[in-house]
C-alpha positions in Angstrom: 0.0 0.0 0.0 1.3 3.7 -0.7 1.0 5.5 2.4 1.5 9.2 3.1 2.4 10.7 6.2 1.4 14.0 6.4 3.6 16.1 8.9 3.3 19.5 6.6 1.4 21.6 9.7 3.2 20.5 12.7 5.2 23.6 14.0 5.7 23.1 17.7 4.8 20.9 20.7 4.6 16.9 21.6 2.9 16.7 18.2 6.8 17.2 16.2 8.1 14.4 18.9 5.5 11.8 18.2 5.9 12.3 14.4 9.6 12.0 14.6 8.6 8.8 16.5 6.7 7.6 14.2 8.9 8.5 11.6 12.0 6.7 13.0 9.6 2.6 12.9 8.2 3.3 9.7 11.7 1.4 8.1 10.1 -1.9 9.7 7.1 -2.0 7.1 9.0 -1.2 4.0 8.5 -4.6 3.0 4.8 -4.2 3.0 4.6 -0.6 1.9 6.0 2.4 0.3 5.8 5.9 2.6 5.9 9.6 1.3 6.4 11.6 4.2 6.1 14.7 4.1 8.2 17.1 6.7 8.1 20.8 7.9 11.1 22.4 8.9 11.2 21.9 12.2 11.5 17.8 11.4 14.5 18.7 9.2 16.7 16.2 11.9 14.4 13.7 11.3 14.4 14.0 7.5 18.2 13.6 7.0 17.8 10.5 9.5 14.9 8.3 7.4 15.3 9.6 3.6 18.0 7.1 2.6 16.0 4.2 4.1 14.5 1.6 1.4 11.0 2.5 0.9 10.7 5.9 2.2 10.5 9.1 0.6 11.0 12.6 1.9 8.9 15.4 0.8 9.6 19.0 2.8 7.1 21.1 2.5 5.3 23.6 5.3 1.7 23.6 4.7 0.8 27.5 4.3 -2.4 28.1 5.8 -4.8 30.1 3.0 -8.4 31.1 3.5 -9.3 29.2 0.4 -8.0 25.9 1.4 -9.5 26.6 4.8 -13.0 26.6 2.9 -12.6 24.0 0.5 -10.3 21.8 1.4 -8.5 21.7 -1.0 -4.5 21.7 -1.5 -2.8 21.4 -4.9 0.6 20.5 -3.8 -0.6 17.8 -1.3 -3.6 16.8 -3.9 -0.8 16.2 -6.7 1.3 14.1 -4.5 -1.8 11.8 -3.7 -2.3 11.6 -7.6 1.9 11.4 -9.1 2.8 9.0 -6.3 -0.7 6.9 -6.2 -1.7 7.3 -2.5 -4.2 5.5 -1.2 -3.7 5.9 2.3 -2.9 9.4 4.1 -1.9 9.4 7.9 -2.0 13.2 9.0 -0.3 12.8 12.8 -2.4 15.9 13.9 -5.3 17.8 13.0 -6.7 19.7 11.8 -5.3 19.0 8.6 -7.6 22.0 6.7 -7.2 19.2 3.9 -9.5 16.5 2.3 -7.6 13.5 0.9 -9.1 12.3 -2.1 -8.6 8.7 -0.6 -9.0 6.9 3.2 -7.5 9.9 5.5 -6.4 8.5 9.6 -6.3 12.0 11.4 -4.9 12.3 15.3 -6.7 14.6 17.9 -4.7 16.4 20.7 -6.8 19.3 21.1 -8.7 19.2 24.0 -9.8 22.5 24.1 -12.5 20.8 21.9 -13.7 18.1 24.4 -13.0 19.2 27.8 -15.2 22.1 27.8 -16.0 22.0 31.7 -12.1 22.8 32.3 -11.5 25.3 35.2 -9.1 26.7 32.2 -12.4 28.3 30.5 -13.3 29.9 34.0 -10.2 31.8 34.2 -11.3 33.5 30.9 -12.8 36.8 30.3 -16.3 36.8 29.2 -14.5 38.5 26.2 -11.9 36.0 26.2 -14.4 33.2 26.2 -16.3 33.9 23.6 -13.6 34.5 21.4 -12.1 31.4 22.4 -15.6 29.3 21.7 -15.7 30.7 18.3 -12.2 29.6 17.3 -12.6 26.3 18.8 -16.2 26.6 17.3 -14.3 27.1 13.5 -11.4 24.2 13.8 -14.0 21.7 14.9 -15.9 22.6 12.1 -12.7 22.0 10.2 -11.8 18.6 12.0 -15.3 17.2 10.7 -14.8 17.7 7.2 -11.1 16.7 7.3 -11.6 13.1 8.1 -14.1 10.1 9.0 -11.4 8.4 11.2 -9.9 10.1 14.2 -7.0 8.4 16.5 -6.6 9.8 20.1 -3.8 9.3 22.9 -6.0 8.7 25.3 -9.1 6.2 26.0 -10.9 9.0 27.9 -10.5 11.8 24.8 -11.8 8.5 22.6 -15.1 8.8 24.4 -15.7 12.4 24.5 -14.3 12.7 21.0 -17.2 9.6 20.1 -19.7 11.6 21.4 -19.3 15.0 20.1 -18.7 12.8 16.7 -20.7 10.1 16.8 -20.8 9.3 13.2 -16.9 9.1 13.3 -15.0 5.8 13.5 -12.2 7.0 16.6 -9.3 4.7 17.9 -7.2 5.4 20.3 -3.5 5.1 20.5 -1.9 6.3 23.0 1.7 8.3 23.2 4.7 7.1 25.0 8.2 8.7 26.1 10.4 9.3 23.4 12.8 6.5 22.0 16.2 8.1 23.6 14.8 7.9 27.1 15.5 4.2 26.3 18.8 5.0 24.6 21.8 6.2 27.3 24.4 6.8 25.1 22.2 9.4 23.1 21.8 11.6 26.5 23.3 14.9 26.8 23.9 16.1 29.9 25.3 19.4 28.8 22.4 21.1 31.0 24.0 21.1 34.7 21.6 22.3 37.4 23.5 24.4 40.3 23.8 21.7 43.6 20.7 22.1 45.4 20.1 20.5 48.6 16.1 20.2 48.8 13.1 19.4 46.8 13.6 19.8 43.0 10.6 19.9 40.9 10.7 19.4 36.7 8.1 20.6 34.5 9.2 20.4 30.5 6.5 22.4 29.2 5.7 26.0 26.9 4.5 28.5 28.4 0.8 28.2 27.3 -2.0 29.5 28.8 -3.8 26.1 29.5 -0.2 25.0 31.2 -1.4 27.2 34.3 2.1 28.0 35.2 1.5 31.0 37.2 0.0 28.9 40.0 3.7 28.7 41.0 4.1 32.1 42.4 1.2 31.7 44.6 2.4 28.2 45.8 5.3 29.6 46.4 4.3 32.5 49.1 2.8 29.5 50.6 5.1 27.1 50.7 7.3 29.6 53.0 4.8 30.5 54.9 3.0 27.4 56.3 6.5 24.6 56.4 9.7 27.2 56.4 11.9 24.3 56.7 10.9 22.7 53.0 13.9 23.6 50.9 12.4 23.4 47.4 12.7 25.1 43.8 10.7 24.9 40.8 12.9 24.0 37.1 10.9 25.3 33.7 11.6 24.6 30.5 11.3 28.3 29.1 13.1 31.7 29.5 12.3 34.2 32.6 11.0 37.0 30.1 8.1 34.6 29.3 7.1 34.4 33.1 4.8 36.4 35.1 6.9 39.8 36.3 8.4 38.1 40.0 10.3 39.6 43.0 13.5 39.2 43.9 12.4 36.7 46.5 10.5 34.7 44.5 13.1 34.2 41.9 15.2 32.6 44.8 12.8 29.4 44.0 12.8 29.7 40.1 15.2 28.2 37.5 14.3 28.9 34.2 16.4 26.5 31.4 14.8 27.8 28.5 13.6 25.4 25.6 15.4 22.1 25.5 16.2 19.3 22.7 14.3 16.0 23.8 17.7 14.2 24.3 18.6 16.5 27.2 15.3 15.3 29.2 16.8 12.0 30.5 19.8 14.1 32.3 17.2 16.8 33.6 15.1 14.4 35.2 17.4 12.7 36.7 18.7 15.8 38.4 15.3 16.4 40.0 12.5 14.6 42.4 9.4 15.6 41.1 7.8 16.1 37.8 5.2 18.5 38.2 2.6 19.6 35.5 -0.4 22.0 36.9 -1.6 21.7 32.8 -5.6 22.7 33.1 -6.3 21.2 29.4 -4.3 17.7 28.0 -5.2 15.1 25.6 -2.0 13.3 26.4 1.4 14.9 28.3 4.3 12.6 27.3 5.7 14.1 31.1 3.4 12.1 32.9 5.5 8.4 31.0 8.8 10.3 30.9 8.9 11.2 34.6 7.5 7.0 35.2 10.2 5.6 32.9 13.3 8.2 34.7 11.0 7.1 38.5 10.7 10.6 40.0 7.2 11.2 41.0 4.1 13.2 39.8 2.2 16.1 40.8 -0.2 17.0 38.9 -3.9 18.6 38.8 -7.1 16.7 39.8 -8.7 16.7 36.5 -10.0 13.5 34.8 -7.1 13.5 32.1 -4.4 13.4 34.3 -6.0 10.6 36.3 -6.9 8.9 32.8 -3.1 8.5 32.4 -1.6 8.1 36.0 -4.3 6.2 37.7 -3.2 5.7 41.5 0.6 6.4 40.0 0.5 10.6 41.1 -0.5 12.9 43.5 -3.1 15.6 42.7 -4.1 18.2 43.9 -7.2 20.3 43.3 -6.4 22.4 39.8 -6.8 26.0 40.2 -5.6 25.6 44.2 -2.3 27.4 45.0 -3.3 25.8 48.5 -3.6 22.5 48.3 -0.7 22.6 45.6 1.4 23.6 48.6 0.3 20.8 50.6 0.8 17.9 47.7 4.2 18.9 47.5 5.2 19.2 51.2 3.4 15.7 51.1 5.7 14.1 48.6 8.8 15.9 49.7 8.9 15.0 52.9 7.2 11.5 53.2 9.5 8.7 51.6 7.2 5.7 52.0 4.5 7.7 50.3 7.3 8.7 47.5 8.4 5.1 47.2 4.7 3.9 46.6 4.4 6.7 44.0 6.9 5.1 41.9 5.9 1.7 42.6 2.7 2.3 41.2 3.9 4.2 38.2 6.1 1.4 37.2 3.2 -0.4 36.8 1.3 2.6 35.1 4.3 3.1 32.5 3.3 -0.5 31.1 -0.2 0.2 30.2 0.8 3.0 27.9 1.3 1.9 23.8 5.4 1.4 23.4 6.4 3.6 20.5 6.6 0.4 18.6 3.4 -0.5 19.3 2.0 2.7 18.3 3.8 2.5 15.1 2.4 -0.7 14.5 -1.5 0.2 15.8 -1.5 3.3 13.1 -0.5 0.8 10.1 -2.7 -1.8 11.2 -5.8 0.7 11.1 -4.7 1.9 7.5 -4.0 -1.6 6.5 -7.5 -2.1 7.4 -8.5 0.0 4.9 -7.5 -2.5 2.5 -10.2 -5.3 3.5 
């Protein structure tokens, strides 16, 4: 079968690490099929590392996004690749693709902003802000309807809301996994050295987007020093100070900001902290939640029902929008070791119920393979 693998509007975010994932298996079914993947930019590493591989071809191309092809779907370039190189399967990783393949079209969802409309993120909005918001998300979902009549999620709990807001749709789901060199030492750089701390360290690789609730730190942090004193602790994020909340001198005591990091310098970070905290208000899937399980530091993380989709009894929440009982969750897993211990325990067992990225590989082909019967 001639498969395309459609990459061209992935910019940023776990999206780019899945598809260079995927990407890096797809040399196990060459003897099956032929693959035209097509990569942006920002996959350029990945490019050079599959296009001399039998059976794979390597189209770059950034998908421009134009008014016209918003309305009808259409797209010449990607349209006169299906035709010269006789597709008859396209995998887009992520929608919304704001393109209708003229054959069977697999399409992954990660944009929960669609399904998880009772978030406490939406609360936090202006009335203003809200309204704008629900008419964008109003527009792509429009868009994610016409794009495709098969959906893949990461998670079994985004299946069934995804299912019911299309319920014509056929919707697998296949779920995400830590990235290959977490499983790779030798690939590790540990280039990043954190300055010698002697407390509580707590990891959170993330961008600084809205739904990411990062600000809930500061807060945390006024508490933290107020109701245990003798918790030594600091909070590590993957982006630059200028993108944070204005702080005081006081509060940047308990702030290290790294700035953006390559996906092979994870390993080393995680091992130099205790904790992997993620306060995220709105998640299909958060590769975090499997990284910090495979490197065994424990989670904290919000009480919301994707987060305990994922981590099950394997984290410690804490309610979402609560600088409060953030305070106490990590005063709780800093200072009680059993409790810690158990943590990890459990997420070793959580960490296997997750799709390898083999197996995720393998669960996409076998759905477009299916196409064939």
């Amino acid at each position: 079968m001639n498969v395309l693998i459609n990459a061209s509007n992935l910019k940023v975010g776990g999206g780019v690490q899945v598809c260079d994932s995927v990407c890096r298996e797809l040399y196990k079914y060459t003897s099956k099929h032929h693959f035209t993947v097509i990569l942006p930019p920002v996959l350029e590493e990945c490019a050079k590392a599959i296009e001399m591989l039998h059976g794979i071809h390597v189209v770059r191309y950034s998908r421009p996004l134009r008014m016209i092809q918003i309305l009808t779907g259409r797209n010449a370039f990607l349209d006169g690749l299906v035709e010269q190189r006789g597709i008859e399967a396209v995998l887009t990783i992520f929608g919304p693709s704001v393109w209708i393949p003229k054959c069977r079209h697999l399409c992954g969802f990660a944009l929960p902003h669609l399904v998880l409309s009772d978030s406490p993120f939406f609360k936090s909005l202006s009335w203003k802000e809200n309204l704008k918001s629900r008419l964008r998300w109003s527009f792509i979902k429009r868009s994610f309807r016409k794009d495709s009549n098969v959906y893949y999620t990461e998670n079994s709990y985004i299946s069934l809301k995804l299912k019911k807001m299309f319920p014509k749709k056929e919707v697998y789901t296949v779920s995400n996994n830590y990235n290959q060199v977490f499983d790779r030492p030798e690939e590790w750089d540990h280039s990043v050295r954190l300055p010698d701390f002697e407390g509580f360290s707590l990891l959170t690789v993330c961008a600084n987007y809205p739904h990411k609730n990062l600000s809930i730190i500061v807060p945390c942090i006024r508490i933290l020093k107020s109701k245990y004193p003798g918790l030594k602790f600091r909070f590590i994020l993957t982006i630059r100070e200028e993108e944070y909340i204005p702080l005081t001198e006081e509060e940047r005591e308990y702030l290290l900001f790294l700035g953006p990091v390559r996906i092979n310098q994870c390993p080393g970070l995680y091992q130099q902290a205790d904790a992997m905290f993620l306060p995220s208000l709105l998640e299909c899937f958060s590769a975090s939640y499997a990284e910090a399980m495979r490197m065994r530091k424990a989670i904290i993380t919000t009480d919301l029902g994707f987060a305990h989709s994922l981590c099950r009894d394997a984290a410690e929440y804490y309610e979402a929008t609560s600088a409060s009982a953030l305070a106490d969750s990590i005063y709780k897993v800093a200072t009680d070791r059993l409790y810690y211990d158990h943590l990890l325990s459990l997420g070793d067992q959580q960490l296997k119920e997750f799709d390898t990225y083999e197996e995720r590989t393998r669960k996409l082909i076998e759905i477009m393979e299916s196409y064939e019967k």
